[in-house]
Rosetta silent file (secondary structure, phi, psi, omega in degrees, C-alpha in Angstrom):
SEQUENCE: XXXXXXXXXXXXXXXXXXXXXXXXXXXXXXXXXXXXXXXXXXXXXXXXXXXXXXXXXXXXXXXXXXXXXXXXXXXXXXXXXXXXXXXXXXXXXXXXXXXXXXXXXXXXXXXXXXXXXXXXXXXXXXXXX
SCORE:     score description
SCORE:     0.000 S_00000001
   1 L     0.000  -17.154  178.774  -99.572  -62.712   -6.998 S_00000001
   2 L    62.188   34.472  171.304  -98.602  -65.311   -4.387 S_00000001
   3 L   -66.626  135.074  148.971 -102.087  -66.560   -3.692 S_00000001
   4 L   -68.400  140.469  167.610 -102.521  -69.883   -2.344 S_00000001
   5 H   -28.370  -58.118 -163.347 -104.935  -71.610   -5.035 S_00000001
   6 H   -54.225  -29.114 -173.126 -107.150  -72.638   -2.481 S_00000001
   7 H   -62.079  -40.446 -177.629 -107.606  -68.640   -1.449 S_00000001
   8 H   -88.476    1.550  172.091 -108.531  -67.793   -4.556 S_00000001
   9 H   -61.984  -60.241 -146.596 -111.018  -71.203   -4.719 S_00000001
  10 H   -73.055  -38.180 -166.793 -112.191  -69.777   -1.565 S_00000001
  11 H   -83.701  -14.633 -158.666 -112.808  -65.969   -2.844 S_00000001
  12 H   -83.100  -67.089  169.881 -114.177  -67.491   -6.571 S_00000001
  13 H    -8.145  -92.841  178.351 -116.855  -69.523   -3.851 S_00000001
  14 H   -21.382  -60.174  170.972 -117.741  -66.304   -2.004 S_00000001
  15 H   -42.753  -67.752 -179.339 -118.400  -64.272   -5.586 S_00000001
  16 H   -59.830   18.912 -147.141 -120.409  -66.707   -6.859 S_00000001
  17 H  -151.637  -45.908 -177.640 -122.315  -67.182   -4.041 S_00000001
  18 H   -75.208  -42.258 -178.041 -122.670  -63.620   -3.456 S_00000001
  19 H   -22.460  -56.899 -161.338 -123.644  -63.058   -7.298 S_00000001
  20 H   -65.032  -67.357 -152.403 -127.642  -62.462   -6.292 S_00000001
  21 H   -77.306  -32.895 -158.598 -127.231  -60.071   -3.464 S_00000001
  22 H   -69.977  -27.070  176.118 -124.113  -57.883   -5.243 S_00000001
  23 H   -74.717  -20.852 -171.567 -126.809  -57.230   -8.432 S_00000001
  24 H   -77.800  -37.553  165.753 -129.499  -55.884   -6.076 S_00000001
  25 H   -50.801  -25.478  159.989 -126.609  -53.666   -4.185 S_00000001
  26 H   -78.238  -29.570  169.705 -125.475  -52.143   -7.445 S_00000001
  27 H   -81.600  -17.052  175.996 -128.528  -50.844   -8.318 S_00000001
  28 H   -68.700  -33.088 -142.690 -129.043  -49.385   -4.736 S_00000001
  29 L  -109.492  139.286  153.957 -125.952  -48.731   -3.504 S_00000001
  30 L   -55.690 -167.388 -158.479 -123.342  -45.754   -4.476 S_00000001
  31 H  -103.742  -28.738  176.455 -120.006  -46.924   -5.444 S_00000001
  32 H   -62.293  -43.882  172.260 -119.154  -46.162   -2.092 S_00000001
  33 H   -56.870  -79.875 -127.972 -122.042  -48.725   -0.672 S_00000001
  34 H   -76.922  -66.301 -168.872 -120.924  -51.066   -3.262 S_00000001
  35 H   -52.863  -57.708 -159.034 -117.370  -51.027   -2.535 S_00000001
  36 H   -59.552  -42.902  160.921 -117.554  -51.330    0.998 S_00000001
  37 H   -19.491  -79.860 -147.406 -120.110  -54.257    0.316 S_00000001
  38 H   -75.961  -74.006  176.309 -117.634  -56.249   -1.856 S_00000001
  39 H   -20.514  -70.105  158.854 -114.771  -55.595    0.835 S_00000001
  40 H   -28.788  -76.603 -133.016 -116.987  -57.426    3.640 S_00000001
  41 H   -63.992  -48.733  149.947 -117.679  -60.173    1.179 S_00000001
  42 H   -68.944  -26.459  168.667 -113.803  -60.480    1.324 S_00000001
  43 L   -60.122  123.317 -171.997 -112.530  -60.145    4.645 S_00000001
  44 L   -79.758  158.676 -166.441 -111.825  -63.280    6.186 S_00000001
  45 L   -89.191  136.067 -144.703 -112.862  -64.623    9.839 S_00000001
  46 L   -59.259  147.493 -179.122 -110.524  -64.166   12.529 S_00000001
  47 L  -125.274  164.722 -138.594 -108.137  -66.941   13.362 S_00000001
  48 L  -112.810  147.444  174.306 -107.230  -67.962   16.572 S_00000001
  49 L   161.275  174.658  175.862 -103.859  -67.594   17.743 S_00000001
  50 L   -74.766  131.376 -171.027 -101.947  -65.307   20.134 S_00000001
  51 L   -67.499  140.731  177.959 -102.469  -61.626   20.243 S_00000001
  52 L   -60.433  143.260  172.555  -99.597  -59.859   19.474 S_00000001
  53 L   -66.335    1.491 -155.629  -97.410  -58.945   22.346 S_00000001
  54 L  -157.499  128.296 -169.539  -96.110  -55.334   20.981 S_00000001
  55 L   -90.570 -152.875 -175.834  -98.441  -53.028   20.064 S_00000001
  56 H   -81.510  -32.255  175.023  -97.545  -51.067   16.159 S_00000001
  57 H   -37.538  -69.225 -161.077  -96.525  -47.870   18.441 S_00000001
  58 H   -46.846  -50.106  172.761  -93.915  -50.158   20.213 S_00000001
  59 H   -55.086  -54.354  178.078  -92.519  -51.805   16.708 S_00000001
  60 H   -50.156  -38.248  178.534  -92.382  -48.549   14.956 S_00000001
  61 H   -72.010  -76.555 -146.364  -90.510  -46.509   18.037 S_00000001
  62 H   -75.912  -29.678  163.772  -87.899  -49.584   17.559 S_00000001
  63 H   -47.964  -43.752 -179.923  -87.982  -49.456   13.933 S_00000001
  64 L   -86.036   -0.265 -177.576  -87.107  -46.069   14.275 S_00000001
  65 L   -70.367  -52.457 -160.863  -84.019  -46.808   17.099 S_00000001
  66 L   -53.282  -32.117 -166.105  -83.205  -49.063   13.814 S_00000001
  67 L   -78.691  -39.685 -165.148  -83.400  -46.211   11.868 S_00000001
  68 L   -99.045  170.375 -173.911  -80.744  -43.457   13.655 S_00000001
  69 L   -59.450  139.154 -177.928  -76.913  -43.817   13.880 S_00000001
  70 L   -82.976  -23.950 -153.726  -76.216  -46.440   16.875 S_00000001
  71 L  -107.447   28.907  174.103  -72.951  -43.842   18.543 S_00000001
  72 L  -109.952  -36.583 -178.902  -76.114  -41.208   18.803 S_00000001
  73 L   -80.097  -16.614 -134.425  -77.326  -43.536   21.569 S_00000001
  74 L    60.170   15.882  161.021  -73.749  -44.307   22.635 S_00000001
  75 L   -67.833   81.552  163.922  -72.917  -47.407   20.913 S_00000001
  76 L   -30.333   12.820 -170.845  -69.508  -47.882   19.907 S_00000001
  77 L   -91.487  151.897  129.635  -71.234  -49.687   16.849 S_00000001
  78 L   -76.243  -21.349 -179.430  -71.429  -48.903   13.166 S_00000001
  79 L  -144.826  135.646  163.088  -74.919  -50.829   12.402 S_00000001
  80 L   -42.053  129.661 -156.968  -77.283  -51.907   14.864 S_00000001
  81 L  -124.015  140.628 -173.198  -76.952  -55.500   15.936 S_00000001
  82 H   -53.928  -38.129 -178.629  -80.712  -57.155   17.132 S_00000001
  83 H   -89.258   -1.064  177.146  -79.175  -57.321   20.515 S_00000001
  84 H   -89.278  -72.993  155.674  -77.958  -53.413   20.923 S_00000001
  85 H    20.247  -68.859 -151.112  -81.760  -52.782   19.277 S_00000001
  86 H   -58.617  -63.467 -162.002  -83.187  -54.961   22.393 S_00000001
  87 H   -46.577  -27.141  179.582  -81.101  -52.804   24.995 S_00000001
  88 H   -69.273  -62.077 -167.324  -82.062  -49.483   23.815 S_00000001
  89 H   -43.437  -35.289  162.110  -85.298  -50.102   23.935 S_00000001
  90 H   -49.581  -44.266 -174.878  -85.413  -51.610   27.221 S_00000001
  91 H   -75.027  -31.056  177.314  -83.625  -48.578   28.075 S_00000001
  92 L  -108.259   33.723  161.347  -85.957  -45.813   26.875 S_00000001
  93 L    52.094   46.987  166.673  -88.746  -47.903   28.439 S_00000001
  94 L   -97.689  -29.235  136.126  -90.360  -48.633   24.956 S_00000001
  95 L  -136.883  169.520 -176.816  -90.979  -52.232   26.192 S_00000001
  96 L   -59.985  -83.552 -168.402  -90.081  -54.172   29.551 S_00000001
  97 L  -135.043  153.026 -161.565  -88.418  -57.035   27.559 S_00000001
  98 L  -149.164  144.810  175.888  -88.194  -57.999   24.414 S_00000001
  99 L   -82.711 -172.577 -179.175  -86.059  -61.358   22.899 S_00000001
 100 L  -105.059  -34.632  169.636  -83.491  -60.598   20.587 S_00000001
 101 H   -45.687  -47.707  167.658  -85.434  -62.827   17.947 S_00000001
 102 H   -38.835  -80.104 -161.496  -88.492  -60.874   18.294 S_00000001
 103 H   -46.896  -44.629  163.882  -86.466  -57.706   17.681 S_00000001
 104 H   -74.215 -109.436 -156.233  -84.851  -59.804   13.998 S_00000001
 105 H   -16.131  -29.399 -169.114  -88.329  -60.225   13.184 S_00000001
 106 H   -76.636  -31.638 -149.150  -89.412  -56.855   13.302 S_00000001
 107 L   -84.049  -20.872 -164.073  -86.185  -56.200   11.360 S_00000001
 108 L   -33.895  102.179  162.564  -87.107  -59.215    9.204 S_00000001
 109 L   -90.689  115.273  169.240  -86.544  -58.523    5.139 S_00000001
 110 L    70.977 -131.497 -172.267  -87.575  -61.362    2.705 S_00000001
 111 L   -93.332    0.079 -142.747  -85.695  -64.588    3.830 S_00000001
 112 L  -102.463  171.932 -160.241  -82.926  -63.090    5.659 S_00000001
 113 L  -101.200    0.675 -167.107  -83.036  -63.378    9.917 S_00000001
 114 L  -171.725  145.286  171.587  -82.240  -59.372   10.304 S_00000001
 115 L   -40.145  171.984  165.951  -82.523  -56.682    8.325 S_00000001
 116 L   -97.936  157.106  175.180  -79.356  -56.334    5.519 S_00000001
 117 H   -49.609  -34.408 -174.893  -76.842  -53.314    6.103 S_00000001
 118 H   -42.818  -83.553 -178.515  -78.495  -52.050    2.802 S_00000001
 119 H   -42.569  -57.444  168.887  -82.072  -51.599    4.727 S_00000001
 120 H   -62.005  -41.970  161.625  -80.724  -49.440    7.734 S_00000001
 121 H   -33.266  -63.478 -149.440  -78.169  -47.225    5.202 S_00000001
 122 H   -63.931  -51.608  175.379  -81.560  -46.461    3.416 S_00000001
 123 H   -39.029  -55.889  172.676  -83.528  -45.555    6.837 S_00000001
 124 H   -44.252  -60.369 -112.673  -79.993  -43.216    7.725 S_00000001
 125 H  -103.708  -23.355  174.276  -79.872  -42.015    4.648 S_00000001
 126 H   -71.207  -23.851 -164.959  -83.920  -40.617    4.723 S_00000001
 127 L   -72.190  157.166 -175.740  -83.643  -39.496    7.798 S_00000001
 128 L   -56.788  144.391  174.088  -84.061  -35.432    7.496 S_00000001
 129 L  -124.498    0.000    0.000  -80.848  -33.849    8.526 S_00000001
């Protein structure tokens, strides 16, 4: 599943811990009370770090740039390169600026630094025509 140990250490903790209040909530609670109950018990406490800079609109609208034929924009390209990616978007004022790393991350599959040709063919190949 690709659990750290410790996570599931951490979540075993929580159960067990929890054990008392989750029998009095099952006899009370619908399965809806109960579920949402157990969810809470898992959800973890927020960690500090920088808020993302792009909200999910902005990634998705670029996802989908990622997604159409690049000479539909006017791009002498066959596949979208992380830096034609940054320019459209800059151009149809979906963000101010964007790095071109940022932009491989969004694109990010597995281990690889940019999507594979593979991943945009499939996006092409879905879109309705």
């Amino acid at each position: 599943m690709h659990i750290h140990r410790q996570t599931v250490r951490q979540w075993r903790t929580r159960w067990l811990e929890a054990t008392p209040a989750l029998s009095q909530v099952e006899m009370t609670a619908d399965d809806k009370g109960l579920r949402q109950w157990i969810e809470t018990l898992f959800i973890d406490e927020q960690r500090p770090g920088t808020p993302s800079q792009f909200s999910l609109e902005q990634i998705v609208e670029i996802l989908a740039i990622a997604c159409e034929p690049p000479d539909k924009s006017g791009y002498p390209i066959s596949h979208w390169t992380p830096q034609a990616l940054r320019a459209e978007a800059i151009k149809r004022s979906i963000v101010e600026d964007i790095s071109v790393r940022h932009i491989g991350r969004f694109l990010k599959s597995g281990s690889a630094a940019t999507a594979s040709a593979a991943l945009l063919a499939q996006c092409q190949s879905q879109r309705p025509r």
